[in-house]
N, C-alpha and C positions, 0 to 999 in steps of 0.2 A: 405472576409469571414473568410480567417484564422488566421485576426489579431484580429477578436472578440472572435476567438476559444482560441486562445493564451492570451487574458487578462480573458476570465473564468476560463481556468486551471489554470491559476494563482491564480487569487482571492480564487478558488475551494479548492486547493493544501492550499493555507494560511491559510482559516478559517478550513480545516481538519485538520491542524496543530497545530494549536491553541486550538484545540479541542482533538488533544490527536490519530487522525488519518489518514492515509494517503493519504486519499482523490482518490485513485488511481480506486475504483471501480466506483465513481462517473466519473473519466472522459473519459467512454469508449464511454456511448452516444455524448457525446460531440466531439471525434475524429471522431466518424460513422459520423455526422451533420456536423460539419464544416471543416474539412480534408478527408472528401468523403474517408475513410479508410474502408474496409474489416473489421469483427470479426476475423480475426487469424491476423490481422496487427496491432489490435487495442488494444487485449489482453496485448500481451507482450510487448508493450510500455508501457501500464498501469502497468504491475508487476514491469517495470523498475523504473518509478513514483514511486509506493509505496518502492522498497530498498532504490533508493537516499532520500528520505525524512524520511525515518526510519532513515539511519544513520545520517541524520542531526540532526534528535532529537535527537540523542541518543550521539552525540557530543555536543549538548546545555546541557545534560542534564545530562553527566557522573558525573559531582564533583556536584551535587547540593547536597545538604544535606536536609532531612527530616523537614518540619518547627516547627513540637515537639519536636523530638527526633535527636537532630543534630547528635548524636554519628553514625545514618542511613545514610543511601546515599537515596536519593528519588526512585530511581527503584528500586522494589520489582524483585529482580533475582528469589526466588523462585516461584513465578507466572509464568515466563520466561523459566523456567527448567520445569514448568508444562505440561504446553500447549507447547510448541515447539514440541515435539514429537506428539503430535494429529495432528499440523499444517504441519510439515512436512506426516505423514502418508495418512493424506486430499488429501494433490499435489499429492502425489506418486498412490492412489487408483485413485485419477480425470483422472489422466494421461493413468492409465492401464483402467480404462473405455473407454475413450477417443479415444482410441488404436481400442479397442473391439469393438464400435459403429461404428467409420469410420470416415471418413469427409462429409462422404451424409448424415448421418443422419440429 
């Protein structure tokens, strides 16, 4: 069972990649189902899934240059500067609810 789990995240993790995403919230069901895993064991291995595959793309993808505009680099940083402060603020409120609700909830 958990060599079928291990060629879906795979495959999972490639085509979100390929895609521009980290594929990381898709495979929580997938460790519940085939790694008979916990929601608190299954979380944080997925967050860890989506950083290592962030920074792989973003090592594929540091020197690429813009395909109009070569004088660009393809990552738009100010997008990046945009949202990062919403995404971080998101974890940090999730967490202090999180806190405030309990683990029974």
């Amino acid at each position: 069972m958990e060599s079928i789990g291990c060629v879906l995240m795979w495959m999972l993790i490639a085509l979100s990649n390929a895609g521009g995403l980290s594929g990381a919230g898709s495979n929580i069901p997938i460790m519940l189902i085939f790694f008979s895993l916990d929601m608190s064991e299954a979380v944080p291995i997925s967050a860890f899934v989506a950083v290592c595959a962030t920074v792989f793309r973003f090592i594929l993808n540091f020197n690429q240059r813009h395909p109009k505009n070569p004088e660009r680099v393809a990552i738009n940083y100010e997008i990046v500067q945009l949202t990062m402060p919403c995404v971080f603020l998101g974890s940090f409120l999730g967490i202090m609810l999180g806190k405030a609700i309990g683990p029974d909830a």
